[in-house]
C-alpha positions as CSV (number, residue, x, y, z in Angstrom):
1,X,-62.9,-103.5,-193.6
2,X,-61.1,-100.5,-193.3
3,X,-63.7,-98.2,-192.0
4,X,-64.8,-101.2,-189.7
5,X,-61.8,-100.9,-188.2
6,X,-61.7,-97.3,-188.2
7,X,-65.1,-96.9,-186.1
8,X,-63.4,-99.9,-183.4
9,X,-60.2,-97.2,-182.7
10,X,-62.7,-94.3,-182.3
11,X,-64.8,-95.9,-179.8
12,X,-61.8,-97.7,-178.1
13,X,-60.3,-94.0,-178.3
14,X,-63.3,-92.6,-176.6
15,X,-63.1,-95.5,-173.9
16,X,-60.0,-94.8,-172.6
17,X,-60.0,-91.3,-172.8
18,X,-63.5,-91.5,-170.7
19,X,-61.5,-94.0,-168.2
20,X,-59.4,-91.2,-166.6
21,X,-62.4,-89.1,-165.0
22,X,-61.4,-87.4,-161.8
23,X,-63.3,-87.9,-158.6
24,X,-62.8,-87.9,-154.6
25,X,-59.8,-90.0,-154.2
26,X,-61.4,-91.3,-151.2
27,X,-64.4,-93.2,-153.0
28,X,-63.3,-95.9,-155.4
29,X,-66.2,-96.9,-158.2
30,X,-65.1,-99.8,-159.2
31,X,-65.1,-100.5,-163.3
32,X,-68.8,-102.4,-163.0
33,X,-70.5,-99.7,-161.2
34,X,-68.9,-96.1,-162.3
35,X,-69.9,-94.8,-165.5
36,X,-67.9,-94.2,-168.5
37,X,-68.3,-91.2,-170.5
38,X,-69.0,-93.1,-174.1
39,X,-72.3,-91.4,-173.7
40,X,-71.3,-87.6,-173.7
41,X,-69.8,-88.5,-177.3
42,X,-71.7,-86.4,-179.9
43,X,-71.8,-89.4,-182.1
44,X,-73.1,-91.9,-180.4
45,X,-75.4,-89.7,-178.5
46,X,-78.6,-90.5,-181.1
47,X,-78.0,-94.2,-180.3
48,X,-77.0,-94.1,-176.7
49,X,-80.2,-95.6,-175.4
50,X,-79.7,-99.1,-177.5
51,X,-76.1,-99.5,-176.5
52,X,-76.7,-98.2,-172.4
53,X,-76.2,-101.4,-171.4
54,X,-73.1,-102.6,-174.2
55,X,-70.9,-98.6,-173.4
56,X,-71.0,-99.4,-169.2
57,X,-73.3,-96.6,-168.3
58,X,-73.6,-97.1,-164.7
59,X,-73.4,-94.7,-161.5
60,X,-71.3,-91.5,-161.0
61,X,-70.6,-89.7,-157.9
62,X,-70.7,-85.8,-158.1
63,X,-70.5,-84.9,-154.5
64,X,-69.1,-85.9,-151.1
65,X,-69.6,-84.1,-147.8
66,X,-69.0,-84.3,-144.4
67,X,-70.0,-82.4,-141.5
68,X,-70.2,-83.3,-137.7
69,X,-73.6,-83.2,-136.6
70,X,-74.6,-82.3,-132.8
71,X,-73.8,-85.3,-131.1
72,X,-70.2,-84.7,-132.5
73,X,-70.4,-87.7,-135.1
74,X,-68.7,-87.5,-138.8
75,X,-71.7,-87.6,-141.2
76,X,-70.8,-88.1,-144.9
77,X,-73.6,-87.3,-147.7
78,X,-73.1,-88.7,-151.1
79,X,-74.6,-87.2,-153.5
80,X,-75.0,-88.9,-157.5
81,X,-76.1,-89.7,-160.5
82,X,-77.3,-92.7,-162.7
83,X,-76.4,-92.2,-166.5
84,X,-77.6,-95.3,-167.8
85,X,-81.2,-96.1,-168.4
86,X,-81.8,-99.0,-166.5
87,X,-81.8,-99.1,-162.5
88,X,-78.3,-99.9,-161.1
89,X,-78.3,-101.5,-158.1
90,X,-74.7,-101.7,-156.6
91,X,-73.1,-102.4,-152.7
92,X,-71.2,-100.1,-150.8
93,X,-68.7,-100.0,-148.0
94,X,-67.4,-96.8,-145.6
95,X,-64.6,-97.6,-143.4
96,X,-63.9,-94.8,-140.9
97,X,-60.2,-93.4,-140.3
98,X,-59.2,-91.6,-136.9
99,X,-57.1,-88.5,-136.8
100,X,-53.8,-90.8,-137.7
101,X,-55.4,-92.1,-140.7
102,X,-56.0,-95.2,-139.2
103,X,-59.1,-97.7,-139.8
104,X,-61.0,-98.2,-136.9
105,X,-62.8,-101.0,-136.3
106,X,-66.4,-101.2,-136.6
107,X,-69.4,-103.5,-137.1
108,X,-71.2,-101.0,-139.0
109,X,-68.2,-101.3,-141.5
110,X,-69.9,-103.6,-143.8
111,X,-71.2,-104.0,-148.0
112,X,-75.0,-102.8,-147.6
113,X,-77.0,-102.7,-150.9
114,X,-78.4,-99.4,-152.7
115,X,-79.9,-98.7,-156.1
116,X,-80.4,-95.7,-158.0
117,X,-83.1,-95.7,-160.7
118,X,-82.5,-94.9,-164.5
119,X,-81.3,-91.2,-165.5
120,X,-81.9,-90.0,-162.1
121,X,-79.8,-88.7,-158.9
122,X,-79.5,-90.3,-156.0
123,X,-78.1,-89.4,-152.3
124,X,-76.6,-92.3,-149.5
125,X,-76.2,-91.1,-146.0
126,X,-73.6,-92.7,-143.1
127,X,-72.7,-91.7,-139.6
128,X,-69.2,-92.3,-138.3
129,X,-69.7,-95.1,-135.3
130,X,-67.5,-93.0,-133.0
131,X,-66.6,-89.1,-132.5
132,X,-63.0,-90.2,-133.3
133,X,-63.5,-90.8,-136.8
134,X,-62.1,-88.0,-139.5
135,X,-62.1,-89.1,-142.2
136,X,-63.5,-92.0,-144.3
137,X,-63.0,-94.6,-147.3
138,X,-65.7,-95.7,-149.2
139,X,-65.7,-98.8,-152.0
140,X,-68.2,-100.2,-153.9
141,X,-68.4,-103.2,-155.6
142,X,-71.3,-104.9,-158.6
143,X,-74.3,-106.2,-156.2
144,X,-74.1,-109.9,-156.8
């Protein structure tokens, strides 16, 4: 019993310790799409295949960009990667900010769906609606 309940603190250690991973502040991954870093434990690594599914593995992003491109309109590239072995298919939603950090309003501001495949990177493109936009916020949420 005792080392039962010794392996349950480890892993619940290694949870929350992989639950403060640092990323753009202005993309939220919400807890059913990001990926927790269970798998980079030296431990579990053998296993990590059987238990993808039971540790959260999901989607990480490891890059966003944004550039104007000639017509003057904010681009952002978003560039990630899939830890888990199965294809994650998730939603996602930009809202565009102006210079004052305001949202501005926009039919394009809406959840469209995306997947990325098993152990492999993936890339999501969006163009700002207007040449007032700055910045952005991005969310994503579990496609239902």
């Amino acid at each position: 019993m005792k080392t039962i309940t010794n392996i349950l603190l480890f892993i619940m250690a290694v949870v929350i310790t992989g639950c403060f991973e640092q990323h753009d502040s202005r993309i939220h991954l919400r807890e059913e799409v990001r990926s927790d870093s269970l798998v980079d434990n030296i431990v579990i690594r053998p296993v990590v295949h059987a238990f993808s599914a039971l540790i959260g593995e999901g989607i990480e992003i490891t890059q966003a960009l944004t550039r104007r491109n000639d017509a003057g309109f904010l681009e952002l590239h978003v560039n990630g990667y899939n830890r888990s072995y199965q294809t994650k298919r998730f939603r996602y939603r930009v809202e565009w900010l102006d210079e004052d950090g305001l949202l501005i309003e926009s039919k394009t501001s809406v959840w469209l769906p995306a997947s990325a495949m098993g152990k492999s990177p993936f890339s999501l493109k969006v163009v700002a609606p207007t040449p007032k936009a700055v910045n952005f916020r991005m969310d994503t949420r579990k496609w239902e």
